[in-house]
KEKE-3310 file (N, C-alpha, C; in steps of 0.2 Angstrom, whole numbers, plus 5000, padded with zeros to 4 digits):
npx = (5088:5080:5060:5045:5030:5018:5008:4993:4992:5006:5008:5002:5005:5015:5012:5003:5011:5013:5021:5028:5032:5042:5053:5045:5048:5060:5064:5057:5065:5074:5068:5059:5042:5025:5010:4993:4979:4967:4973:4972:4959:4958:4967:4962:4950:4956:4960:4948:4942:4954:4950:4936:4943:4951:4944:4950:4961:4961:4963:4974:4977:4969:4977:4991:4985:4982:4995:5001:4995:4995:5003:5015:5020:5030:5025:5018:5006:4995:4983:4976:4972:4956:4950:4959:4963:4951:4953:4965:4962:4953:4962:4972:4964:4962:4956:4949:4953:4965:4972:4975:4985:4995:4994:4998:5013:5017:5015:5024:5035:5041:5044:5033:5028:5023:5014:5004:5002:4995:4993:5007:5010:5005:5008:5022:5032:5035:5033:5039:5042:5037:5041:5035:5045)
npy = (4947:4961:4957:4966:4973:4984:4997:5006:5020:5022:5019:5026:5040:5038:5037:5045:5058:5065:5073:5062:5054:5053:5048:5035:5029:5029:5019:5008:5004:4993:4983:4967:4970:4968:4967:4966:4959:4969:4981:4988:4991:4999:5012:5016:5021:5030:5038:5044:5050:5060:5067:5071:5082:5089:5093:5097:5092:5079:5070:5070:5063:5050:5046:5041:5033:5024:5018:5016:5004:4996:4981:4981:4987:4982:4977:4963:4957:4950:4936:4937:4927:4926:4922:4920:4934:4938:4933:4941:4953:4955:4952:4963:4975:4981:4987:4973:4976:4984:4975:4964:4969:4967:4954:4948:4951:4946:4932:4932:4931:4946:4965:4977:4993:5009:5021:5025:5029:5019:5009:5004:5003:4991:4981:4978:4966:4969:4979:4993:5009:5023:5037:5051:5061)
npz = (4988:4995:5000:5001:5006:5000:5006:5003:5008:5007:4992:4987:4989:4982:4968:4965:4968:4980:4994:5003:4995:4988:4998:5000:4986:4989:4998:4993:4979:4974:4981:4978:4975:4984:4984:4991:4982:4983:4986:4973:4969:4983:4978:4968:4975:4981:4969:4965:4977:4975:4964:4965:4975:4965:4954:4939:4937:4935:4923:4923:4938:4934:4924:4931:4939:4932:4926:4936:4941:4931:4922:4920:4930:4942:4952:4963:4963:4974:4983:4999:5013:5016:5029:5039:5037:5043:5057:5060:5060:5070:5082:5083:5082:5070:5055:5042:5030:5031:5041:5030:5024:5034:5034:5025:5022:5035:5030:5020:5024:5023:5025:5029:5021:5024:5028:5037:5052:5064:5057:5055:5069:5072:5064:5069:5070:5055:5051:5041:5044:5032:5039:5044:5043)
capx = (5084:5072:5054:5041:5023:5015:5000:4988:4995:5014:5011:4995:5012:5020:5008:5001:5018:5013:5027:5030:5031:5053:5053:5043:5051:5069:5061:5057:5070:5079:5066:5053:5036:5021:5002:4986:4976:4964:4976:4971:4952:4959:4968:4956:4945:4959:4959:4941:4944:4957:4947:4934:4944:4953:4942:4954:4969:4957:4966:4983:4974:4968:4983:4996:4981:4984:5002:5002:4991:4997:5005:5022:5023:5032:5019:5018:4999:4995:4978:4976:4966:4952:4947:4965:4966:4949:4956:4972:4961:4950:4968:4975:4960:4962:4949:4950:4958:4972:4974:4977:4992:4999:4993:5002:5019:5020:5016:5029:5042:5043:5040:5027:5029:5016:5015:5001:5008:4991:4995:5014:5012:5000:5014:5028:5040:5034:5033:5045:5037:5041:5037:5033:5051)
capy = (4953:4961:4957:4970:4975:4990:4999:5010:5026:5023:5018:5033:5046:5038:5037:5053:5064:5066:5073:5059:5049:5052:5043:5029:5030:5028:5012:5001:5005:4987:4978:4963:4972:4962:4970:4962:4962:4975:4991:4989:4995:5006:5017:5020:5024:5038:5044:5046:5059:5065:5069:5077:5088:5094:5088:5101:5087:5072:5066:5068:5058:5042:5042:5041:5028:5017:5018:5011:4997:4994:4975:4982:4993:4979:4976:4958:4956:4941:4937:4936:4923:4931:4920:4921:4942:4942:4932:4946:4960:4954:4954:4970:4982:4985:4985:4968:4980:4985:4967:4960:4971:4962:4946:4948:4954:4940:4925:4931:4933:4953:4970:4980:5000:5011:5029:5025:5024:5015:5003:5002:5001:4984:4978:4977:4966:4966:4984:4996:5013:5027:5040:5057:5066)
capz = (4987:5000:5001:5004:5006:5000:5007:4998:5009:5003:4985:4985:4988:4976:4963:4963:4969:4988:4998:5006:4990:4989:5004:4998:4980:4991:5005:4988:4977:4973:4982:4975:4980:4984:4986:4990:4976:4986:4983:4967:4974:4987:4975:4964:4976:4982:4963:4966:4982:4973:4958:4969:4977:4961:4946:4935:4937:4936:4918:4928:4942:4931:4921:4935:4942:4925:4926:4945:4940:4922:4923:4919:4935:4945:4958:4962:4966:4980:4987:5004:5016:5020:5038:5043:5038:5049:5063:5062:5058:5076:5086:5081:5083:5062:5050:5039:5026:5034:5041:5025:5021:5038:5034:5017:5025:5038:5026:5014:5026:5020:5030:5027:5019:5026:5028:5042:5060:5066:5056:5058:5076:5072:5061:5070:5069:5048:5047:5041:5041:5029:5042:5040:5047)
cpx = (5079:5066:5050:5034:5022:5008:4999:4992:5005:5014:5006:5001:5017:5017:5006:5006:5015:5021:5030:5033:5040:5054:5052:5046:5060:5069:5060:5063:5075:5074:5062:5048:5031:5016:4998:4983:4971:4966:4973:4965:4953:4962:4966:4954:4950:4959:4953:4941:4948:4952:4941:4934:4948:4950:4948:4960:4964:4961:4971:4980:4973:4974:4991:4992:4984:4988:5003:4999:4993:5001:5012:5022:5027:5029:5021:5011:4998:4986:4980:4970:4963:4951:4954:4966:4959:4951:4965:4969:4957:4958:4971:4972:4959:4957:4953:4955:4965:4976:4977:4984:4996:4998:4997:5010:5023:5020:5021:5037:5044:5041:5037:5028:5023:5020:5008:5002:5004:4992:5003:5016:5010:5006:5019:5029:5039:5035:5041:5044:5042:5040:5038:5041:5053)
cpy = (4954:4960:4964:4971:4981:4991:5003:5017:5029:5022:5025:5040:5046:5040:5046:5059:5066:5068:5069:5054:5048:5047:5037:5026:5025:5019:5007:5002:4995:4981:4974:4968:4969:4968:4966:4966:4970:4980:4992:4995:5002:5011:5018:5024:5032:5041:5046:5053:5062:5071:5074:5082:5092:5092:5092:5095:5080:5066:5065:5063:5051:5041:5037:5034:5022:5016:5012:5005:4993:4986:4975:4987:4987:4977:4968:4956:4947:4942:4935:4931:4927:4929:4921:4929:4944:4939:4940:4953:4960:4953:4958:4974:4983:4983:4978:4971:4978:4979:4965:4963:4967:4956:4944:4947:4949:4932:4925:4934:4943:4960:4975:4986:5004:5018:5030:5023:5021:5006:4999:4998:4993:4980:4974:4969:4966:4975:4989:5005:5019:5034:5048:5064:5065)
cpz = (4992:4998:5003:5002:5005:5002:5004:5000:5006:4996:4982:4984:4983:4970:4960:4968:4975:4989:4999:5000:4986:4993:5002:4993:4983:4994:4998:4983:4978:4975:4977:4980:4980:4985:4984:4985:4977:4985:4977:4968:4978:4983:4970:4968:4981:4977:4962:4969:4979:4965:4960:4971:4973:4955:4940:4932:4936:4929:4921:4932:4936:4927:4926:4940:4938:4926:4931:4943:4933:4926:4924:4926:4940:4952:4957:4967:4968:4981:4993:5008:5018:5027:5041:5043:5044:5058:5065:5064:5068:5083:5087:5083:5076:5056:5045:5033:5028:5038:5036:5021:5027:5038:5027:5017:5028:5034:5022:5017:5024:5025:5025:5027:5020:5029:5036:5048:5064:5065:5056:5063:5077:5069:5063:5071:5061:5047:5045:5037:5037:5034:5040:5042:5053)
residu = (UNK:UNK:UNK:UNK:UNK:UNK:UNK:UNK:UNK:UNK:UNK:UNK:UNK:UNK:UNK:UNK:UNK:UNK:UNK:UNK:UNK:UNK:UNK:UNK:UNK:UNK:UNK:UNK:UNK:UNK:UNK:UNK:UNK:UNK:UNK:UNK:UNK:UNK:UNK:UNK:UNK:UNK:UNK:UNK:UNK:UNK:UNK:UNK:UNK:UNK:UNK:UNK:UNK:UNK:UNK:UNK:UNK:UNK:UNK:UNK:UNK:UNK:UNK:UNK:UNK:UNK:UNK:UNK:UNK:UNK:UNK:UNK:UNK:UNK:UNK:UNK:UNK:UNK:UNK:UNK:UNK:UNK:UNK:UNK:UNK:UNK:UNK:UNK:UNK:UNK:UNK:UNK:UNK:UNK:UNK:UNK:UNK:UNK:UNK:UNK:UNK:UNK:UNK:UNK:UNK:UNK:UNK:UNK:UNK:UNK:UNK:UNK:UNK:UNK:UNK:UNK:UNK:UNK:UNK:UNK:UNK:UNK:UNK:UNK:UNK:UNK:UNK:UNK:UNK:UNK:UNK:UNK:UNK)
# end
């Protein structure tokens, strides 16, 4: 069975029905998925600005938050080394964040889904972008 990694921008389209988020939906499909614990944080904090900029849909927003995060959503949360994601994040150019989804990817032998082509580009040979068309 494949391996893979999720980032906050591919599972964020999913979650909350982005465009992109068929794509995404298509790229894990069958696989085992892995996320550093961290996404959890980070897509809150995009149901936040989502929430923001449409408060009207705010309960559609949390609910579709809960779901993603619920135990049963097949996620398979890791933590990651922190001195090793800052040594990756100081090689790369990429914030410590976005490190730790690469540091994730390559410890678990799996590539990394990402809707972000900054960090794709950092990824390589782990990535395997959903891109935008």
């Amino acid at each position: 069975m494949k391996r893979l990694v999720v980032d906050t921008s591919a599972l964020a389209a999913l979650v909350f029905r982005e465009p992109a988020g068929d794509t995404v939906r298509e790229r894990l499909e069958g696989a085992t998925v892995f996320a550093p614990s961290l996404l959890r944080f980070e897509l809150a904090n995009t149901a936040w600005k989502k929430i923001k900029r449409h408060p009207a849909d705010a309960s559609k927003i949390i609910a579709a938050l809960a779901i993603a995060l619920d135990d049963r959503s097949g996620l398979i949360w890791r933590d990651v080394d922190p001195a090793d994601t800052v040594l990756l994040a100081q090689a790369t150019g990429m914030t410590a964040y976005d490190a730790s989804y690469l540091w994730l990817a390559a410890s678990l032998g799996a590539d990394l889904v990402t809707l972000d082509d900054r960090l794709a580009k950092a990824g390589d040979p782990y990535t395997t972008p959903c891109g935008k068309g």
